[in-house]
One Martini backbone bead per residue (centre of mass of N, CA, C, O) as a GRO file, in nm:
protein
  231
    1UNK     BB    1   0.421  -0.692   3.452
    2UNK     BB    2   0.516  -1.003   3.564
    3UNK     BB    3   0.762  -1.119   3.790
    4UNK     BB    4   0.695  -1.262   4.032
    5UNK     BB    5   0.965  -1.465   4.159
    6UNK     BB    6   1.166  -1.389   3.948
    7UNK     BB    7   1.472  -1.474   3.787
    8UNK     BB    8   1.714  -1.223   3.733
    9UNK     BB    9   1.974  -1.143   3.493
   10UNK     BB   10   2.223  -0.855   3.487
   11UNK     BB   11   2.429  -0.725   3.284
   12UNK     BB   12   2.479  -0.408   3.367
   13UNK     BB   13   2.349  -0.297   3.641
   14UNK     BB   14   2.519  -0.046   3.715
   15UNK     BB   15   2.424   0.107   3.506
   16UNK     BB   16   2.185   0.329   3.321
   17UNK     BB   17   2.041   0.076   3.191
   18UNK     BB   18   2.046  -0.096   3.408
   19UNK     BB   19   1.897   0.062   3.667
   20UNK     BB   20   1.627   0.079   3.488
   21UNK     BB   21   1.580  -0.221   3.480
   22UNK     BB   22   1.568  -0.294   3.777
   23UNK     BB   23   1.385  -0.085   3.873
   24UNK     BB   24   1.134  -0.219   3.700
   25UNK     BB   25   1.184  -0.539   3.806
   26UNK     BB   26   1.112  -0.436   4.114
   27UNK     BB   27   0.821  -0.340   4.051
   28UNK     BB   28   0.757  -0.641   3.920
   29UNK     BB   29   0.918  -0.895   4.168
   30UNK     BB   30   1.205  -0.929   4.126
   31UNK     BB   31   1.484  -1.109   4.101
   32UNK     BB   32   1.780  -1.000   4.119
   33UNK     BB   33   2.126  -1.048   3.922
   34UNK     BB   34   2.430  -0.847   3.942
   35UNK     BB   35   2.747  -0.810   3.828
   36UNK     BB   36   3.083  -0.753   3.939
   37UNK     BB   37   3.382  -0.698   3.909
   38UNK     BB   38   3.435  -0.575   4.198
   39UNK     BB   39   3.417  -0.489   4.533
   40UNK     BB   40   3.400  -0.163   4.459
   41UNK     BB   41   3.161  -0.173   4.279
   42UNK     BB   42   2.949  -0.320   4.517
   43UNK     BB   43   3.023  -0.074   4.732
   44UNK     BB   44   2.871   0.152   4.553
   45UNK     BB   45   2.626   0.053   4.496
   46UNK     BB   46   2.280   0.100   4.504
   47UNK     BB   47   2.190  -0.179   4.535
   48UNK     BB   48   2.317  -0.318   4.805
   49UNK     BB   49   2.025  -0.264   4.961
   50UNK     BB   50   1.819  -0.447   4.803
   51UNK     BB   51   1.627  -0.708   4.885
   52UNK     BB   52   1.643  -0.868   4.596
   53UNK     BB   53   1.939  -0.794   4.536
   54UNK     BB   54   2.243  -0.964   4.361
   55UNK     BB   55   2.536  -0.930   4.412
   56UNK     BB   56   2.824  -1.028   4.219
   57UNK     BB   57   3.162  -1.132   4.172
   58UNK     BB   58   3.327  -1.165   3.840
   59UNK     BB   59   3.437  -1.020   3.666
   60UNK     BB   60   3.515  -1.089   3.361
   61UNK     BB   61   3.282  -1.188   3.157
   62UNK     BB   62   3.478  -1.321   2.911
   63UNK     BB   63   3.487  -1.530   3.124
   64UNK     BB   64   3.421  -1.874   3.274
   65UNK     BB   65   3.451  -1.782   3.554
   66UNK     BB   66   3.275  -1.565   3.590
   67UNK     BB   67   2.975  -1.664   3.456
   68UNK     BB   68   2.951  -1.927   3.661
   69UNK     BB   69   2.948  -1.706   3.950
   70UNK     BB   70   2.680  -1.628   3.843
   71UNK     BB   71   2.489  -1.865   3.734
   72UNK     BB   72   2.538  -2.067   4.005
   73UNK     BB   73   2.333  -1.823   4.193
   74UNK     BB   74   2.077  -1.903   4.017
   75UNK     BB   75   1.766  -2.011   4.133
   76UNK     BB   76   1.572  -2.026   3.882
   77UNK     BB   77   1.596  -1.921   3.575
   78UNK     BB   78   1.395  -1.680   3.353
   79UNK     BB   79   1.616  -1.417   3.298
   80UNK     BB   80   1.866  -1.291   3.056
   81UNK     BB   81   2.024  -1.022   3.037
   82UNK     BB   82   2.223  -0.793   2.863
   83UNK     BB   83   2.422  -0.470   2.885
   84UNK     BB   84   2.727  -0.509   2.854
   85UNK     BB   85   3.000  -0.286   2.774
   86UNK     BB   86   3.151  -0.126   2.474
   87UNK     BB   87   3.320   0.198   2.396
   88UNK     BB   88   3.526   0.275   2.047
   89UNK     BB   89   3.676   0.534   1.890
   90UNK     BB   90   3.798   0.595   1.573
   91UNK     BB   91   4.010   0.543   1.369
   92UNK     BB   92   4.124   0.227   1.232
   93UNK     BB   93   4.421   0.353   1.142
   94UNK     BB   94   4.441   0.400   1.517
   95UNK     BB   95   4.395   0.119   1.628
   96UNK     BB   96   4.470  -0.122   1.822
   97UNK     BB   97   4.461  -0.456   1.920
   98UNK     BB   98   4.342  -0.381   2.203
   99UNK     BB   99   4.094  -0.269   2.132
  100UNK     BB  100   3.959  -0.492   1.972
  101UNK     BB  101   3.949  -0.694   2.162
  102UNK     BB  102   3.767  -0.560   2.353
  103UNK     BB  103   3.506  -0.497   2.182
  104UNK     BB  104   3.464  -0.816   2.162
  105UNK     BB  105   3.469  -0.923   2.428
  106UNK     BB  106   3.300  -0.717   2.557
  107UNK     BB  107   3.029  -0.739   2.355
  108UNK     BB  108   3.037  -1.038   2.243
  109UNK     BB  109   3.158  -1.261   2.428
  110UNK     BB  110   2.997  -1.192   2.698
  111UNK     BB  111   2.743  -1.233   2.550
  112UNK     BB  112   2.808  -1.576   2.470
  113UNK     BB  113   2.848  -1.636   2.777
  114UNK     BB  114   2.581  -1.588   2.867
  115UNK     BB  115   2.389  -1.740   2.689
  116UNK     BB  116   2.496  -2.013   2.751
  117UNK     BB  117   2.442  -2.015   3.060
  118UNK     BB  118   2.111  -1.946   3.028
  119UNK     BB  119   2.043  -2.232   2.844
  120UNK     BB  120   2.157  -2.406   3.095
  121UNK     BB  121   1.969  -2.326   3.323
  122UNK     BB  122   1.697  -2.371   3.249
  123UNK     BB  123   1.638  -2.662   3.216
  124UNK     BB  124   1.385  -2.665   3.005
  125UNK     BB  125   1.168  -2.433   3.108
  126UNK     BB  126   1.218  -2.185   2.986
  127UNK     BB  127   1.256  -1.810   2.843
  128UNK     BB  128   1.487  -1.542   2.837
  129UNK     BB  129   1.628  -1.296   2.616
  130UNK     BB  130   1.865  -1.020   2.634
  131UNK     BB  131   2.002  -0.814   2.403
  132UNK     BB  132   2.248  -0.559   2.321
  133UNK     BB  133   2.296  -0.349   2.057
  134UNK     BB  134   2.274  -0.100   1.793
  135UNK     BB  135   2.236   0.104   1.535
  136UNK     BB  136   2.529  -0.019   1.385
  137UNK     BB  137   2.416  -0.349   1.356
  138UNK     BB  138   2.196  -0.221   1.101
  139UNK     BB  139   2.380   0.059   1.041
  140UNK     BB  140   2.667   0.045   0.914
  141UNK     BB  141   2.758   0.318   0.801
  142UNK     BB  142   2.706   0.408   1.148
  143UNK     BB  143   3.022   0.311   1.228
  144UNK     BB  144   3.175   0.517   1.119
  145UNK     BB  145   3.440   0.574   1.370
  146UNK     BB  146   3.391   0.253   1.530
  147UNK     BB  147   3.402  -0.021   1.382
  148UNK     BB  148   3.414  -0.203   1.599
  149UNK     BB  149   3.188  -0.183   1.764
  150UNK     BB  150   2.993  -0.232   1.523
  151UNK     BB  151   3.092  -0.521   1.459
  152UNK     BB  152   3.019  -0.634   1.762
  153UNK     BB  153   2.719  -0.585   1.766
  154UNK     BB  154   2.646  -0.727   1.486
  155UNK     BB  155   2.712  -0.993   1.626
  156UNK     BB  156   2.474  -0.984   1.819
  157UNK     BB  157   2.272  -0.983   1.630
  158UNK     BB  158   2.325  -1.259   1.512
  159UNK     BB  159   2.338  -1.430   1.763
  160UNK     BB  160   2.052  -1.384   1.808
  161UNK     BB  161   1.912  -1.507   1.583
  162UNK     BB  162   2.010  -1.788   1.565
  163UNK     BB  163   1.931  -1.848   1.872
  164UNK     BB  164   1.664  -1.830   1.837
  165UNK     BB  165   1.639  -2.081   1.628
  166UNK     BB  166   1.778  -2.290   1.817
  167UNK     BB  167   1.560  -2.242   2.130
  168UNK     BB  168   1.231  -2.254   2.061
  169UNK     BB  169   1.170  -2.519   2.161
  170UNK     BB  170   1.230  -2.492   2.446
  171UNK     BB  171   1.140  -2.231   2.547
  172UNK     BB  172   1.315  -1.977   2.418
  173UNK     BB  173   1.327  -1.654   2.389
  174UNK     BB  174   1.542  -1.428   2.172
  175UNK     BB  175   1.670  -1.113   2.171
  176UNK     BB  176   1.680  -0.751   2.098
  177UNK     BB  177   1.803  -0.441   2.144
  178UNK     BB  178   1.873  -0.059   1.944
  179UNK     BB  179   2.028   0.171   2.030
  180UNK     BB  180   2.096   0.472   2.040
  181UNK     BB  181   2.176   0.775   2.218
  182UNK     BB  182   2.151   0.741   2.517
  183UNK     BB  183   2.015   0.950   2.810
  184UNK     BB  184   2.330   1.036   2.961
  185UNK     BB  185   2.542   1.182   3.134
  186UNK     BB  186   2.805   1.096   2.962
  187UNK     BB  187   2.630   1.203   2.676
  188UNK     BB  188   2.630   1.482   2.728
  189UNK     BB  189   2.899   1.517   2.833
  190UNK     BB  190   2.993   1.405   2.506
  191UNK     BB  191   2.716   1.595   2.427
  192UNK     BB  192   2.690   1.919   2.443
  193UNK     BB  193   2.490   2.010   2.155
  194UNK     BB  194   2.287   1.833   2.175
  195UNK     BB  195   1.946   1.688   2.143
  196UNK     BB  196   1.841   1.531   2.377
  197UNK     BB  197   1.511   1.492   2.318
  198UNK     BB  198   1.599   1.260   2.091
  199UNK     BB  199   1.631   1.074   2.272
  200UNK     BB  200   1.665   0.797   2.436
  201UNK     BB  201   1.548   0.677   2.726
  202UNK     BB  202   1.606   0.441   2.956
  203UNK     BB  203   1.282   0.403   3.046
  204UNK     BB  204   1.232   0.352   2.800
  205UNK     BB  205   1.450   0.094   2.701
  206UNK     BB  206   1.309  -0.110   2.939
  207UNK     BB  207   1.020  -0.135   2.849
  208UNK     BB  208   1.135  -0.332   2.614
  209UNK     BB  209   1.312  -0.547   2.784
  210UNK     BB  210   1.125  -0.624   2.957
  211UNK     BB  211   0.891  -0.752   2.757
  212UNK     BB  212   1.057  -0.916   2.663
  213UNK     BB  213   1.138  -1.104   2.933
  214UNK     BB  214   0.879  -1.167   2.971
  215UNK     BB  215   0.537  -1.348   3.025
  216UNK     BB  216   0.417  -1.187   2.752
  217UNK     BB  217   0.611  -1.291   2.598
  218UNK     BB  218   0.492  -1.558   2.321
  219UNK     BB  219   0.635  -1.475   2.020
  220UNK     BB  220   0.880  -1.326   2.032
  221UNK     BB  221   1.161  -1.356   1.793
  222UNK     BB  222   1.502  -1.247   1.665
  223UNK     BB  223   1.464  -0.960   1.760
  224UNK     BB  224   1.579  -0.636   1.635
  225UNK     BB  225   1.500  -0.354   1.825
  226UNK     BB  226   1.438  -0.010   1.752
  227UNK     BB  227   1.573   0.237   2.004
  228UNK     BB  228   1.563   0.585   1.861
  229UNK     BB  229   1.312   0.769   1.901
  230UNK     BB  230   1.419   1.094   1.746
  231UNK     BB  231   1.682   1.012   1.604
   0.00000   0.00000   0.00000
């Protein structure tokens, strides 16, 4: 897949699934753009030093001035990446209204506003969306024990589709992958009897990301992938 000379933004780009994705997008030629909470975050990432990557300072994704100070800095957007959010366990019964709020807000509002400023960036040239949503946002039931995490990824991938049919014209296609739990050193540690073998890999479900982001993607949209590996 070439990306030379495309600029892509990536949100959540200095996480597990984020570092997979951008080193991907630069061995494909692409200029990533990459959005940090704050200063301390830009200053520890491993990104701060290659040479196509652009880290931005902006705060919150579920603000719109955050947003603004991401896309207002990428000059002619060809694609972008959503994979910002947040995970938040336990029953509903003991979940306080300030969890609720963030897993919407993490998940949905983030990702609705990065989408609706990729559509504007885009200037009618034609682009791609990549959105994430998770497993339980197609398997309801496997919500169980998350409910709030489930019910906003379920919006995201909502999102996904009424958005790709909304903007099919302009020649924008909109997808997202759901991913089951994947093998990353925070999930190991958080599931250390766990059958890691079975988990899918960040670079297996970067590469299906890379893909949905390319100018080979010319026909997939409305597409919620699942990247459930063997598990």
């Amino acid at each position: 897949m070439d990306f030379r000379d495309r600029h892509v933004a990536v949100t959540g780009g200095t996480g597990a699934l984020g570092g997979a994705v951008v080193a991907a997008l630069l061995e494909a030629g692409a200029f990533c753009h990459v959005p940090c909470r704050d200063e301390a975050e830009a200053k520890r990432s491993p990104l701060r030093d290659q040479k196509h990557v652009t880290l931005t300072v902006t705060g919150s994704l579920a603000e719109e001035a955050a947003v603004s100070r991401l896309y207002g800095a990428i000059p002619q957007l060809w694609a972008s990446i959503h994979l910002a959010g947040g995970f938040a366990a336990g029953p509903l019964r003991d979940a306080n209204v300030e969890t609720l709020h963030q897993q919407i807000h993490t998940n949905f509002l983030s990702c609705l506003l990065c989408c609706r400023a990729a559509v504007q960036a885009f200037g009618g040239n034609g682009g791609r969306i990549v959105n994430v949503a998770a497993r339980p946002a197609l398997e309801w039931r496997s919500g169980a024990g998350m409910v709030a995490y489930a019910a906003s990824k379920a919006a995201v991938a909502a999102l996904t589709a009424a958005l790709a049919e909304e903007v099919v014209k302009d020649g924008i296609l909109v997808n997202a992958v759901a991913p089951s739990t994947m093998d990353t050193p925070s999930n190991r540690s958080a599931m250390p009897k766990a059958d890691f073998s079975l988990w899918p890999k960040v670079e297996e479900v970067a590469a299906t990301i890379l893909f949905l982001a390319s100018p080979d993607n010319r026909v997939t949209r409305g597409g919620i992938v699942p990247v459930y590996g063997r598990s």
